[in-house]
PQR file of N, CA, C, O and H, with PARSE charges and radii, in Angstrom:
ATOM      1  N   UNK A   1     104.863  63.545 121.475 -0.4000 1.5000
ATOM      2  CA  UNK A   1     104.862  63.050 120.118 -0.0000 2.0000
ATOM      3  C   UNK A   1     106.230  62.442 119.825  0.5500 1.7000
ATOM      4  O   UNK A   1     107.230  63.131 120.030 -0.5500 1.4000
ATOM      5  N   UNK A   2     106.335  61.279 119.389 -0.4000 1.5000
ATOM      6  CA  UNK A   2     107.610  60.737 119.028 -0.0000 2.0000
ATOM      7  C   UNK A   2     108.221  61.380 117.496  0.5500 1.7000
ATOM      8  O   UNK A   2     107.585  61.770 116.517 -0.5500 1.4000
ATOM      9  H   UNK A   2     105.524  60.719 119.222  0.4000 1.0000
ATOM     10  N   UNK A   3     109.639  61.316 117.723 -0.4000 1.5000
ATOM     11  CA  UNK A   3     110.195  61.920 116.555 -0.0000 2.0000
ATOM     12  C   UNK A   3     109.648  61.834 114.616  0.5500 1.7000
ATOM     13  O   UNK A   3     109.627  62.596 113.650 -0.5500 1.4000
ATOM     14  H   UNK A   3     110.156  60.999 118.518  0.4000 1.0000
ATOM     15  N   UNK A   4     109.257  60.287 114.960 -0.4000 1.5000
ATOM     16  CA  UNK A   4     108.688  59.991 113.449 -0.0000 2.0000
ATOM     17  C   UNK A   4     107.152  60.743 113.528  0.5500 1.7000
ATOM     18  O   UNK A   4     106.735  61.176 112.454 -0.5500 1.4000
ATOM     19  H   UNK A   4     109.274  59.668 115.745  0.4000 1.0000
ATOM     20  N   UNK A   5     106.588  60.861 114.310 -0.4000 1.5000
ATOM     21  CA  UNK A   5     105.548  61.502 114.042 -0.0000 2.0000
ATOM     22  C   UNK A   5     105.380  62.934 113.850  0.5500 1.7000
ATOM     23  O   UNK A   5     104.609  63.486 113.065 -0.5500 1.4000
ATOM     24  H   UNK A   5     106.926  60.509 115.183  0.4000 1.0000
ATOM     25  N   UNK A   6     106.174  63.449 114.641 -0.4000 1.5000
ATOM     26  CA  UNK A   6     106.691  64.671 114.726 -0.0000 2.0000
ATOM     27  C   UNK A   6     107.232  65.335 113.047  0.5500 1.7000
ATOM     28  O   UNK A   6     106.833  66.319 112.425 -0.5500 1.4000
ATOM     29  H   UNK A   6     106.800  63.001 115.279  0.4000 1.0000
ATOM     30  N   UNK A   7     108.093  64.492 112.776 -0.4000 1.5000
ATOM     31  CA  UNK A   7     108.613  64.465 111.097 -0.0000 2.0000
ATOM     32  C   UNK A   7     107.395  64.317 110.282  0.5500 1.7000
ATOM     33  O   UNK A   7     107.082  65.242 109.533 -0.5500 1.4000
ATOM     34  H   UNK A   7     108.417  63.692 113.282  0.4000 1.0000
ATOM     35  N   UNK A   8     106.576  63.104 110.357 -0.4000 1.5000
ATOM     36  CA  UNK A   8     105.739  63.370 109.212 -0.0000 2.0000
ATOM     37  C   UNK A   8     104.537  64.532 109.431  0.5500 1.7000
ATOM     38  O   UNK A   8     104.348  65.389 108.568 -0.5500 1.4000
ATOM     39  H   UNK A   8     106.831  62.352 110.966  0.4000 1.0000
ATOM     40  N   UNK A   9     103.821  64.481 110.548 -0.4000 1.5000
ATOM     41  CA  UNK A   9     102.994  65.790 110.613 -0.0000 2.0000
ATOM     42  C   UNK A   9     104.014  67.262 109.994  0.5500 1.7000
ATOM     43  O   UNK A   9     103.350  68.197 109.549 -0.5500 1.4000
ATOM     44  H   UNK A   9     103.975  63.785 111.250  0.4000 1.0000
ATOM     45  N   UNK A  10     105.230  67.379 109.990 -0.4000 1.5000
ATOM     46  CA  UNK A  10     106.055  68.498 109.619 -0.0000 2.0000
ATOM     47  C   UNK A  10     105.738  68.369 108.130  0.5500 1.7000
ATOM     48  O   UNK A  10     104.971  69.149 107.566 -0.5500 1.4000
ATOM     49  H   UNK A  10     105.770  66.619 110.352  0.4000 1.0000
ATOM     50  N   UNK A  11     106.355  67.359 107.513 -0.4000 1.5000
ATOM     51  CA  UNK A  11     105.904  67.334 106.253 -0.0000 2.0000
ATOM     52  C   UNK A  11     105.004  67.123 105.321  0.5500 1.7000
ATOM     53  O   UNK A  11     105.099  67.164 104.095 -0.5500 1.4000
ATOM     54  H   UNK A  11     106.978  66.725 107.972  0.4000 1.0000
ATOM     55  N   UNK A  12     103.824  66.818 106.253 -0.4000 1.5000
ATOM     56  CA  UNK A  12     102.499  66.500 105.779 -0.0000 2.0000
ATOM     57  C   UNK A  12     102.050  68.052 105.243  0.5500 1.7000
ATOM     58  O   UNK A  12     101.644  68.428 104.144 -0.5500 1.4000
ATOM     59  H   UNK A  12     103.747  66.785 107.249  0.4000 1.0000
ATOM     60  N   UNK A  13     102.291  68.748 106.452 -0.4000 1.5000
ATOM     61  CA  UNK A  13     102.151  70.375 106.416 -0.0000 2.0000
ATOM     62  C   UNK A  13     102.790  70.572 105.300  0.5500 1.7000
ATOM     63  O   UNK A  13     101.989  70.563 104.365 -0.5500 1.4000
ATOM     64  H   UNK A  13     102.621  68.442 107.345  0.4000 1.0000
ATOM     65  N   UNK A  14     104.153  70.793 104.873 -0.4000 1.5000
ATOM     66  CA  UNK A  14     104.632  71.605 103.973 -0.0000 2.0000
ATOM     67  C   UNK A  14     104.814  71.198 103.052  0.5500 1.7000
ATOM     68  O   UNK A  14     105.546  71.806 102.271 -0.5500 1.4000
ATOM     69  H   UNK A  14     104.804  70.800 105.632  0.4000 1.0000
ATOM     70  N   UNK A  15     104.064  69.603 102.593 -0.4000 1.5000
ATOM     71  CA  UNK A  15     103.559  69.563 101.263 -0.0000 2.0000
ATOM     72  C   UNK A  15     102.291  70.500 100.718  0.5500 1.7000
ATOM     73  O   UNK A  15     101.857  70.818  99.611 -0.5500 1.4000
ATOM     74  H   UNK A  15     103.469  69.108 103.227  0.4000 1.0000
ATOM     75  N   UNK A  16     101.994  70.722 101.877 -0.4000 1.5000
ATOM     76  CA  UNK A  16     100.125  71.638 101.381 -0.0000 2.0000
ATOM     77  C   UNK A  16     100.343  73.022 100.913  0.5500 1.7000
ATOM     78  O   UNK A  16      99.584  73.680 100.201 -0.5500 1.4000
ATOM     79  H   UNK A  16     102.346  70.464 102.777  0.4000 1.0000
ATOM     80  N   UNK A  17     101.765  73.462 101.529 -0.4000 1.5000
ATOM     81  CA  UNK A  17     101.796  74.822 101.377 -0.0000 2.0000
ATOM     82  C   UNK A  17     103.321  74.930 100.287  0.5500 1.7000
ATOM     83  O   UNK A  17     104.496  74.884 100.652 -0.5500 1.4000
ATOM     84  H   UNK A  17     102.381  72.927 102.107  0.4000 1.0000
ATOM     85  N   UNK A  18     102.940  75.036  99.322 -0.4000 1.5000
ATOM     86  CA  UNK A  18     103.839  75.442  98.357 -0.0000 2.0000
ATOM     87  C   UNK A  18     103.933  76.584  97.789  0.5500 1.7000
ATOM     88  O   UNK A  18     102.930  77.254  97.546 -0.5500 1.4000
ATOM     89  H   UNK A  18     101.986  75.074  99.025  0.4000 1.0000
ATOM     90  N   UNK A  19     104.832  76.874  97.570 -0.4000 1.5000
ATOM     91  CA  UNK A  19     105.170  78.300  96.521 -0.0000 2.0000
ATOM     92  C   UNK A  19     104.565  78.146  95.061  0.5500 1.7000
ATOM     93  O   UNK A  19     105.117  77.279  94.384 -0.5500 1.4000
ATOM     94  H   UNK A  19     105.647  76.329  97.768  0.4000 1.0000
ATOM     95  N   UNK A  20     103.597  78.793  94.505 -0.4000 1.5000
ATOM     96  CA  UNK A  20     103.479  78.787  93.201 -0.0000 2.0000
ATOM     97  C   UNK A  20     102.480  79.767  92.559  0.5500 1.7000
ATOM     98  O   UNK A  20     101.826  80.443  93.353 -0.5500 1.4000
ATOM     99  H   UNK A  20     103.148  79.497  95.056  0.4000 1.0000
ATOM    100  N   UNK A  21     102.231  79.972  91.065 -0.4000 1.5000
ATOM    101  CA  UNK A  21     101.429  81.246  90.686 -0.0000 2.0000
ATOM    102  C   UNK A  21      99.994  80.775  90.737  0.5500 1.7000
ATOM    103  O   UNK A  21      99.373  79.807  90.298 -0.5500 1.4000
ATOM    104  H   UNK A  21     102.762  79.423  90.420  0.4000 1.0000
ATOM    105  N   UNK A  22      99.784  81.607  91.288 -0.4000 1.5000
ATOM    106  CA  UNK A  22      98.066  81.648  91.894 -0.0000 2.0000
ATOM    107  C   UNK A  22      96.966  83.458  91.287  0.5500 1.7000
ATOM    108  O   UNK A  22      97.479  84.494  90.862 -0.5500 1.4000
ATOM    109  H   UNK A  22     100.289  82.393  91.645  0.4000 1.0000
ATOM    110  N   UNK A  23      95.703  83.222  91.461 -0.4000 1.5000
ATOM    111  CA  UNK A  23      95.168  84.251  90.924 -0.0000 2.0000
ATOM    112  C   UNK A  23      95.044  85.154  92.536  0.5500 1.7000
ATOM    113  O   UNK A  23      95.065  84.699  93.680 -0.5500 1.4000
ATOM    114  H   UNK A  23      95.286  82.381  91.806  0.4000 1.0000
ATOM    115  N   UNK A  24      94.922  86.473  92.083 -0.4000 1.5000
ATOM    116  CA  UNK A  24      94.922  86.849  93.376 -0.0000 2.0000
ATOM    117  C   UNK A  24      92.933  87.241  93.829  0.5500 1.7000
ATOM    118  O   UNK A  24      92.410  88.157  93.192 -0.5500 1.4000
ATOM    119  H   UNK A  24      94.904  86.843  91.154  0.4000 1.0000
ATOM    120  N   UNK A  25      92.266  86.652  94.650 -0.4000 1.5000
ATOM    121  CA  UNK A  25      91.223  87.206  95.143 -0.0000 2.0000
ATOM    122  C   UNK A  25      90.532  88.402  95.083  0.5500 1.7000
ATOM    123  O   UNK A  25      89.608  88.486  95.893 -0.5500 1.4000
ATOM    124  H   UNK A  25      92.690  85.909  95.167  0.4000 1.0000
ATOM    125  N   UNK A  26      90.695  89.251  94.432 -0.4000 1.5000
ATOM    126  CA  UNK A  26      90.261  90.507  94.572 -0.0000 2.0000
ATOM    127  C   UNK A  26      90.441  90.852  92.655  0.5500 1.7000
ATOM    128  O   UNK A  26      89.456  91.079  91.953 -0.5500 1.4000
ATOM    129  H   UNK A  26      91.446  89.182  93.775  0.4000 1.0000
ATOM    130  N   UNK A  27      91.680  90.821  92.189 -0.4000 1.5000
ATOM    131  CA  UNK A  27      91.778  91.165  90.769 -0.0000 2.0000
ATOM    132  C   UNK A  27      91.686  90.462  89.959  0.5500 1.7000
ATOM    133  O   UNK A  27      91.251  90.821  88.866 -0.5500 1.4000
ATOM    134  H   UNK A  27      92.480  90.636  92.759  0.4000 1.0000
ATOM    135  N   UNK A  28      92.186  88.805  90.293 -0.4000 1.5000
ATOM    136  CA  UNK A  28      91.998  87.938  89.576 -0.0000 2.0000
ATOM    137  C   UNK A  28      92.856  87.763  88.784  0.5500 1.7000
ATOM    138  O   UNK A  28      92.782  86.721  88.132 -0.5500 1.4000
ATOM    139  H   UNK A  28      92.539  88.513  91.182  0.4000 1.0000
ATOM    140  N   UNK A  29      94.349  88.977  88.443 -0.4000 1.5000
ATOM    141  CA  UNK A  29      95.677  88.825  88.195 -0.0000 2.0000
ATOM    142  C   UNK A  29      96.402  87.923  88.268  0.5500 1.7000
ATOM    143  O   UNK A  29      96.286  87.731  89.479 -0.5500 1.4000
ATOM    144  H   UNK A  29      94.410  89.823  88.972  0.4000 1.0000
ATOM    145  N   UNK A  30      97.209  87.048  87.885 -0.4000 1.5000
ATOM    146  CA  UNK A  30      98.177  86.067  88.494 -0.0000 2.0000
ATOM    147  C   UNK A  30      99.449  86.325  89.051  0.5500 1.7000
ATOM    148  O   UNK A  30     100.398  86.863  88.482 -0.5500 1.4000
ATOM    149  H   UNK A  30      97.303  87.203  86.902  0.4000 1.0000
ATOM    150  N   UNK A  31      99.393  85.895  90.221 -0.4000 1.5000
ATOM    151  CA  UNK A  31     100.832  86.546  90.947 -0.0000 2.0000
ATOM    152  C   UNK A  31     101.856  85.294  91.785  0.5500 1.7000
ATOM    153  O   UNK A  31     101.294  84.365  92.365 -0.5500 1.4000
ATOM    154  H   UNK A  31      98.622  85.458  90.684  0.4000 1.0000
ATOM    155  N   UNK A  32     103.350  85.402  91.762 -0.4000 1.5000
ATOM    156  CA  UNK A  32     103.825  84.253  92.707 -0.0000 2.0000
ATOM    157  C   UNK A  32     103.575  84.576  94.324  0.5500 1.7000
ATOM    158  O   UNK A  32     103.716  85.589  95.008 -0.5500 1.4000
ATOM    159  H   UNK A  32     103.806  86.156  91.290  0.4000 1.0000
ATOM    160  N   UNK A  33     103.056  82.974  94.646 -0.4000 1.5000
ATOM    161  CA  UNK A  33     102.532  83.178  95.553 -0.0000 2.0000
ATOM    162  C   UNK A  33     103.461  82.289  96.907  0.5500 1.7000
ATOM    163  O   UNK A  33     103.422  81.059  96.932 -0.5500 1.4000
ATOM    164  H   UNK A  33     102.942  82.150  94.090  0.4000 1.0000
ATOM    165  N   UNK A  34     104.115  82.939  97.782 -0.4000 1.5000
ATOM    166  CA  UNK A  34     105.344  82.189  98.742 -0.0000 2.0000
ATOM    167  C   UNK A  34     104.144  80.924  99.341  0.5500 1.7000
ATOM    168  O   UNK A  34     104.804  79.941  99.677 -0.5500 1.4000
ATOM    169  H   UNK A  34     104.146  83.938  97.762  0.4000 1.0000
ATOM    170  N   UNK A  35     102.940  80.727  99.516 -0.4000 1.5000
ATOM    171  CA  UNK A  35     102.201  79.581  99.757 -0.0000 2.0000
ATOM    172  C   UNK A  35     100.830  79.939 100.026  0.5500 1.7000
ATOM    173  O   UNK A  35     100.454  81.110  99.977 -0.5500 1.4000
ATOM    174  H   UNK A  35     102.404  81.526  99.243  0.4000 1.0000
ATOM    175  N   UNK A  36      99.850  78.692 100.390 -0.4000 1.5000
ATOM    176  CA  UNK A  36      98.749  78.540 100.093 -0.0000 2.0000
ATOM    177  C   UNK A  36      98.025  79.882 100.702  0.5500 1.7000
ATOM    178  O   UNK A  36      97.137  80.502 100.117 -0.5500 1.4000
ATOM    179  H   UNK A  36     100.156  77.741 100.430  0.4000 1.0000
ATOM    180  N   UNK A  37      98.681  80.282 102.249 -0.4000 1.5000
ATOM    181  CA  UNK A  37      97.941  81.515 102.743 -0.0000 2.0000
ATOM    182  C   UNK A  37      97.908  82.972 102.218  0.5500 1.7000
ATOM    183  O   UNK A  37      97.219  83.856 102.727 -0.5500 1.4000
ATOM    184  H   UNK A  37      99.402  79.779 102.725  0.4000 1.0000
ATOM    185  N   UNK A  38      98.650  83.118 101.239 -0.4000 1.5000
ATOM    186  CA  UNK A  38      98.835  84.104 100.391 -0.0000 2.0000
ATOM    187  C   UNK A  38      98.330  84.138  99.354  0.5500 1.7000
ATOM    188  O   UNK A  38      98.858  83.579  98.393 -0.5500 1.4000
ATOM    189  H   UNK A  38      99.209  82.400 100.825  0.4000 1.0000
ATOM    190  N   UNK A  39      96.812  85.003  99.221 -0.4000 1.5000
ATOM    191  CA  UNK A  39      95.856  85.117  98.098 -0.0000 2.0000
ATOM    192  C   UNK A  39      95.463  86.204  97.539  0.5500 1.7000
ATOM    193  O   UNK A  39      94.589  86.426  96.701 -0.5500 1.4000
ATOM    194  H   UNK A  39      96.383  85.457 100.002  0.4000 1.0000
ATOM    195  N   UNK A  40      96.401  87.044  98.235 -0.4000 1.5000
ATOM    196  CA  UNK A  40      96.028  88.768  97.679 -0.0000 2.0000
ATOM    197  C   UNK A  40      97.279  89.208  96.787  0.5500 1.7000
ATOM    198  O   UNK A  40      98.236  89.282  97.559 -0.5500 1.4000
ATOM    199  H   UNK A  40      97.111  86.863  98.916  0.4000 1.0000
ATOM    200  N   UNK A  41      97.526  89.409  95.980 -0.4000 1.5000
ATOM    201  CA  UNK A  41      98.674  90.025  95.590 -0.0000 2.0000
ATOM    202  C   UNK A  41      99.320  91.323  95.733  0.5500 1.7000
ATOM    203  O   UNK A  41      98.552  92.283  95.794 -0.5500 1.4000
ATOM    204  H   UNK A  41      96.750  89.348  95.353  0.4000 1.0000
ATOM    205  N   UNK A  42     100.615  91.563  95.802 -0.4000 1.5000
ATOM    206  CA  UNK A  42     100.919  92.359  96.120 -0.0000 2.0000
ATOM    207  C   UNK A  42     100.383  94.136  95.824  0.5500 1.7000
ATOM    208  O   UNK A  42     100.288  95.058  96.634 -0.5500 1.4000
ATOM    209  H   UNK A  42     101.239  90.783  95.753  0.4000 1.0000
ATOM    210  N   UNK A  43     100.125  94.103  94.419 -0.4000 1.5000
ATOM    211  CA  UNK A  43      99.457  95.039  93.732 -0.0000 2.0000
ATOM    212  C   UNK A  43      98.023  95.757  94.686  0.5500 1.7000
ATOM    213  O   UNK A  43      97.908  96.802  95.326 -0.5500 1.4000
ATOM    214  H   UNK A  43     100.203  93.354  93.761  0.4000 1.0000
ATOM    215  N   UNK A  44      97.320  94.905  94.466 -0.4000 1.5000
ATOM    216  CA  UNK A  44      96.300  95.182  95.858 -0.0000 2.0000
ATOM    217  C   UNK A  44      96.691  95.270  97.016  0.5500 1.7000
ATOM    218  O   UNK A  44      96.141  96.203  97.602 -0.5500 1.4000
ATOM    219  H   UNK A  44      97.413  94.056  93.946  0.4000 1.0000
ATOM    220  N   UNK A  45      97.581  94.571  97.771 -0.4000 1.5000
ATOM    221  CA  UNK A  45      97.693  94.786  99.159 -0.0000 2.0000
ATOM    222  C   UNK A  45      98.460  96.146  99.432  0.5500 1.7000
ATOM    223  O   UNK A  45      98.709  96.640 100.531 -0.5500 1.4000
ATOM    224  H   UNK A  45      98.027  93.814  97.295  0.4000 1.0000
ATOM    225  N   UNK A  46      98.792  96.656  98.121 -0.4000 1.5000
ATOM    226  CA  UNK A  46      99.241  98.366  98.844 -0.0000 2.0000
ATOM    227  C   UNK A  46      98.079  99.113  98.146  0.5500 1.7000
ATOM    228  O   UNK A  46      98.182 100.338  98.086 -0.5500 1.4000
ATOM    229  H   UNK A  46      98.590  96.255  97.228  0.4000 1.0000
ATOM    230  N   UNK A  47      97.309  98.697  97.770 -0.4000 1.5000
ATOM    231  CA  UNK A  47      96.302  99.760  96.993 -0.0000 2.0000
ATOM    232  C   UNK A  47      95.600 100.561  98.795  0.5500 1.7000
ATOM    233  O   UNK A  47      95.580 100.047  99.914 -0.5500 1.4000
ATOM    234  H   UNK A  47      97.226  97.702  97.818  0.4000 1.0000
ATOM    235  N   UNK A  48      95.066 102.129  98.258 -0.4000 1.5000
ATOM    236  CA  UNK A  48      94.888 102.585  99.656 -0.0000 2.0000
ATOM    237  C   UNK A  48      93.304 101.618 100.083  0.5500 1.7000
ATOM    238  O   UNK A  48      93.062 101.407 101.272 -0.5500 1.4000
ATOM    239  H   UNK A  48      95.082 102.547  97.350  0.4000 1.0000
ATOM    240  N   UNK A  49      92.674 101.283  99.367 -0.4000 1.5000
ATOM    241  CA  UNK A  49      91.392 100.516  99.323 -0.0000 2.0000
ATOM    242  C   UNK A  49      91.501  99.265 100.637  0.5500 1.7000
ATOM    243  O   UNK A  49      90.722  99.099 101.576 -0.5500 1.4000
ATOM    244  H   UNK A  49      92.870 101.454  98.401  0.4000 1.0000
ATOM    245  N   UNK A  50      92.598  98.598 100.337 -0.4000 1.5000
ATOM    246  CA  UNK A  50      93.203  97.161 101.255 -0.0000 2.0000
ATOM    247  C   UNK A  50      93.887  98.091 102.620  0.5500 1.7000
ATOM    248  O   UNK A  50      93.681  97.865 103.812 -0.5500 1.4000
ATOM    249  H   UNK A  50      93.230  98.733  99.575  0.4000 1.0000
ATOM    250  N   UNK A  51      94.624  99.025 102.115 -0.4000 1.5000
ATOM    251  CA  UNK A  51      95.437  99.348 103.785 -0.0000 2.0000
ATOM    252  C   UNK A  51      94.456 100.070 104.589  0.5500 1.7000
ATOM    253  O   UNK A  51      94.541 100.069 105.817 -0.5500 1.4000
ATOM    254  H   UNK A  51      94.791  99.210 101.147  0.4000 1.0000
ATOM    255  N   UNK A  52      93.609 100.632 104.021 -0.4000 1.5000
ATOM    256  CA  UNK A  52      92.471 101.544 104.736 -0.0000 2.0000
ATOM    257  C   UNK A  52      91.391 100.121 105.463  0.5500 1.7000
ATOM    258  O   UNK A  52      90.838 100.405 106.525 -0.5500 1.4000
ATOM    259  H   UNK A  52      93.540 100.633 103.024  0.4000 1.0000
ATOM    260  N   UNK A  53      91.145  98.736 104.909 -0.4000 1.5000
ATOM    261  CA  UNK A  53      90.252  98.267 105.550 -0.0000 2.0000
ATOM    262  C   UNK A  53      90.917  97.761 106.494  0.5500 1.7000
ATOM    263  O   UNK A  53      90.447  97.761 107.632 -0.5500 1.4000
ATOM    264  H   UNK A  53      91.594  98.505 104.046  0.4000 1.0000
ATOM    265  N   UNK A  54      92.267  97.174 106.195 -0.4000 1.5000
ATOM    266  CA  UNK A  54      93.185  96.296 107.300 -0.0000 2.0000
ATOM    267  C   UNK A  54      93.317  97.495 108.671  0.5500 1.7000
ATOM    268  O   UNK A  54      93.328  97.222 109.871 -0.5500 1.4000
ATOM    269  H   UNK A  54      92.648  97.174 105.270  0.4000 1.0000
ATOM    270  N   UNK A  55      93.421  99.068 107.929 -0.4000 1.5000
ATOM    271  CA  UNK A  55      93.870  99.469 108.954 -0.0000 2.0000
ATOM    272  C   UNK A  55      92.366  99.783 110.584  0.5500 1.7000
ATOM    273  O   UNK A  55      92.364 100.249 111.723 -0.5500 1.4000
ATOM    274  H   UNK A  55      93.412  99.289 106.954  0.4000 1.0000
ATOM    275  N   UNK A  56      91.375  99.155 109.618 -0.4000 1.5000
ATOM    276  CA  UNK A  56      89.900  99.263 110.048 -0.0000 2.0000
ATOM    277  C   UNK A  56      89.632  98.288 111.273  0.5500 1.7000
ATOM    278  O   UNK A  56      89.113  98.503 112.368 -0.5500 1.4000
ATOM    279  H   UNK A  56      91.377  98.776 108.693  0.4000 1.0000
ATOM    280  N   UNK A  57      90.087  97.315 110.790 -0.4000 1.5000
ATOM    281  CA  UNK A  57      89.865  95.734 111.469 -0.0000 2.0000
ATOM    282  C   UNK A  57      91.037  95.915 112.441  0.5500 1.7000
ATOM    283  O   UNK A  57      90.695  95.238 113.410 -0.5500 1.4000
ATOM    284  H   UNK A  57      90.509  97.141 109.900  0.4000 1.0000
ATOM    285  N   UNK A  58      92.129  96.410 112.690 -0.4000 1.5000
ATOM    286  CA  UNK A  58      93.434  96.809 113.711 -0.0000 2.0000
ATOM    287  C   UNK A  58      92.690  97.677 114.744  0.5500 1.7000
ATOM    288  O   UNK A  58      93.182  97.798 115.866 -0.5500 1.4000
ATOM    289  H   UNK A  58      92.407  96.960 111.903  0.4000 1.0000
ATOM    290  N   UNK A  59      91.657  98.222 114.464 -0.4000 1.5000
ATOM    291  CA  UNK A  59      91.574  99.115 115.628 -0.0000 2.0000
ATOM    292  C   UNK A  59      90.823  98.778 116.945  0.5500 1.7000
ATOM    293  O   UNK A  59      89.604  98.684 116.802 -0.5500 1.4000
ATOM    294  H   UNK A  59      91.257  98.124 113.553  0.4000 1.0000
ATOM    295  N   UNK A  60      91.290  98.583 118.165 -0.4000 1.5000
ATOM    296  CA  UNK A  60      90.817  98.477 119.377 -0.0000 2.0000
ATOM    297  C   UNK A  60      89.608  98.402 119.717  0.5500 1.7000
ATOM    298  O   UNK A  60      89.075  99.385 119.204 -0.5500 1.4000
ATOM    299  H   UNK A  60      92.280  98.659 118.281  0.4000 1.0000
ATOM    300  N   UNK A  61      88.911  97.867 120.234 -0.4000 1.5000
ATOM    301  CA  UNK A  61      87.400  97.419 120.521 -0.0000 2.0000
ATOM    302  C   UNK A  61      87.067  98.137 121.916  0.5500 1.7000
ATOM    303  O   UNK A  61      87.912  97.987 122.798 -0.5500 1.4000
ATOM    304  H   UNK A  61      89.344  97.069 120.652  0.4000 1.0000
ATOM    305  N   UNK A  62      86.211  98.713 122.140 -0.4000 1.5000
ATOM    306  CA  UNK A  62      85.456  99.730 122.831 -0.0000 2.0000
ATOM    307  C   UNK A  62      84.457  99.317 123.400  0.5500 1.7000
ATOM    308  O   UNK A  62      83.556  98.783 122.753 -0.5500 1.4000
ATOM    309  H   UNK A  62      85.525  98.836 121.423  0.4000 1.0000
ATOM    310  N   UNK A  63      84.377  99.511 125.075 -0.4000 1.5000
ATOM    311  CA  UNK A  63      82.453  98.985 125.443 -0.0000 2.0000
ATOM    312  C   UNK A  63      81.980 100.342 124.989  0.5500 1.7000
ATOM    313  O   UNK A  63      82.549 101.413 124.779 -0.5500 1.4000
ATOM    314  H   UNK A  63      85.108  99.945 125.601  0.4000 1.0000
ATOM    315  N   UNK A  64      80.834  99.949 124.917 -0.4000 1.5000
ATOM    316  CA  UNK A  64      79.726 100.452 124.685 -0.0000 2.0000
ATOM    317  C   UNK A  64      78.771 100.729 126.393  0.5500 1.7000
ATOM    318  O   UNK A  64      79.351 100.016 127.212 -0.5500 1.4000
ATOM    319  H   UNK A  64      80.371  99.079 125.088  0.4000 1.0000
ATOM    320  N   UNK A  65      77.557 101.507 127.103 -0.4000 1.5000
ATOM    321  CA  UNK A  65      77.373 101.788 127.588 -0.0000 2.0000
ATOM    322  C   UNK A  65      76.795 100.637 127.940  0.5500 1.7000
ATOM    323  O   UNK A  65      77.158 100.068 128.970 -0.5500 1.4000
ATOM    324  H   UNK A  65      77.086 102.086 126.438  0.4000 1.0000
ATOM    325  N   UNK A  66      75.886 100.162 127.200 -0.4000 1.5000
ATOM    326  CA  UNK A  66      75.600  99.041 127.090 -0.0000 2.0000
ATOM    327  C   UNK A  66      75.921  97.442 127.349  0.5500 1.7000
ATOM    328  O   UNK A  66      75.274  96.397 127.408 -0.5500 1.4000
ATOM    329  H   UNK A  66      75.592 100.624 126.363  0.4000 1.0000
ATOM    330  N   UNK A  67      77.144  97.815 127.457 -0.4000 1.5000
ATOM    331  CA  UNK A  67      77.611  96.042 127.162 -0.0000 2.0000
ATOM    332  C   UNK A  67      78.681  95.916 126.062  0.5500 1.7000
ATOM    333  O   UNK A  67      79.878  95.630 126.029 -0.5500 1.4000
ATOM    334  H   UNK A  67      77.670  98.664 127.409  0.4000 1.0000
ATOM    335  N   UNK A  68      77.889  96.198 125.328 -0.4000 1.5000
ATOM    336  CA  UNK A  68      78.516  95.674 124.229 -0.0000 2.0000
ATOM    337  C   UNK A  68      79.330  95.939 123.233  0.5500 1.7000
ATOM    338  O   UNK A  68      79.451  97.159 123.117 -0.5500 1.4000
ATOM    339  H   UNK A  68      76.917  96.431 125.355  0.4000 1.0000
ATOM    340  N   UNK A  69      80.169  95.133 122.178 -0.4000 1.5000
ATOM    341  CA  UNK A  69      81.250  95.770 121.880 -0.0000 2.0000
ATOM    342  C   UNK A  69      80.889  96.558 120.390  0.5500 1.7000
ATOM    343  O   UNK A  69      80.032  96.445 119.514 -0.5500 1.4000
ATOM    344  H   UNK A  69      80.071  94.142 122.272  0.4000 1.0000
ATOM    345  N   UNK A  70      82.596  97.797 120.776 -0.4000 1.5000
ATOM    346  CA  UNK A  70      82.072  98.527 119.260 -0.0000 2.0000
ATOM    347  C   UNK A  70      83.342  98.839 118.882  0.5500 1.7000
ATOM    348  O   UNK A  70      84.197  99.066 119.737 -0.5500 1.4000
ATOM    349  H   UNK A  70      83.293  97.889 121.488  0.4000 1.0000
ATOM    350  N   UNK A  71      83.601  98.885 117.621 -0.4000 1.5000
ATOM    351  CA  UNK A  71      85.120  99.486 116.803 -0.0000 2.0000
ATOM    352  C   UNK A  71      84.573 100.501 116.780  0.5500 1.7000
ATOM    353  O   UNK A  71      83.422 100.881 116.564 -0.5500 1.4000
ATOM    354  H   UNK A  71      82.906  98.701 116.926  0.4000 1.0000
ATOM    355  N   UNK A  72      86.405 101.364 117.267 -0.4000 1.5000
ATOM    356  CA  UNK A  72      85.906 102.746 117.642 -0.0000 2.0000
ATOM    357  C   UNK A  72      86.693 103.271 116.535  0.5500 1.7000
ATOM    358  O   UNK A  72      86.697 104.479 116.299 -0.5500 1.4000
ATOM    359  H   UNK A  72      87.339 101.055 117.442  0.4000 1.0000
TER
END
């Protein structure tokens, strides 16, 4: 990729992702948000409700006797 292209794909990107107050997904609260991938607010993301599912989806995948896969 040549340098000018290189530059504008950079900033093409980080026009999309800005810092600003957004509602959060779950409460519907308004919270500042460091950019577009950040939709949960903080309030929820320590509630035990959010760390108990995240800590759900983290856990290691298991065969099954079968084949197939299972969260263990």
């Amino acid at each position: 990729m040549t340098d000018c292209a290189e530059a504008h794909s950079t900033i093409a990107a980080a026009r999309g992702d800005v810092a600003a107050e957004r509602a959060c997904l779950r409460c519907k609260a308004t919270f500042w948000s460091e950019g577009f991938g950040q939709r949960i607010c903080g309030r929820c993301k320590s509630s035990s409700i959010w760390r108990s599912a995240a800590s759900a989806l983290n856990r290691p995948e298991r065969r099954r006797s079968s084949g197939r896969m299972s969260r263990g």
